[in-house]
Residue, then its C-alpha position, 0 to 999 in steps of 0.5 A: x780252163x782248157x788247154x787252147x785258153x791257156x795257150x792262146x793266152x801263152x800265144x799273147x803273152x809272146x805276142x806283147x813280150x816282142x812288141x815290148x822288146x822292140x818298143x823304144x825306151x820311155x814311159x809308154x814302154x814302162x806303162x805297158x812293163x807294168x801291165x805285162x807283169x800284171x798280165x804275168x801275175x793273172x796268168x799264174x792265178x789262172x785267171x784269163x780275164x785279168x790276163x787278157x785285159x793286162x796284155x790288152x793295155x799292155x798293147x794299148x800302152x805301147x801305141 
């Protein structure tokens, strides 16, 4: 992993943390929760993959 993944996946969580912070109360907010801390989880095991597909449905959860 270099130094610009990690930031771009450090630049994506930030992106999803204010679009959730702005996201009304209810369930989609507490679906795309779920998958943050998911995304929370794969970043701390290193693994960008995962890290990405969480904040992706993170995202798509808050649609």
């Amino acid at each position: 992993m270099t130094d610009k993944t990690m930031k771009s996946a450090d630049d994506q969580m930030k992106t999803v943390k204010a679009a959730w912070d702005k996201a009304p109360a209810g369930p989609k907010k507490d679906a795309a929760l779920k998958h943050y801390h998911a995304a929370e989880k794969a970043q701390t095991a290193k693994n960008d993959a995962e890290c990405t597909k969480e904040l992706h449905a993170a995202t798509l959860a808050l649609a």
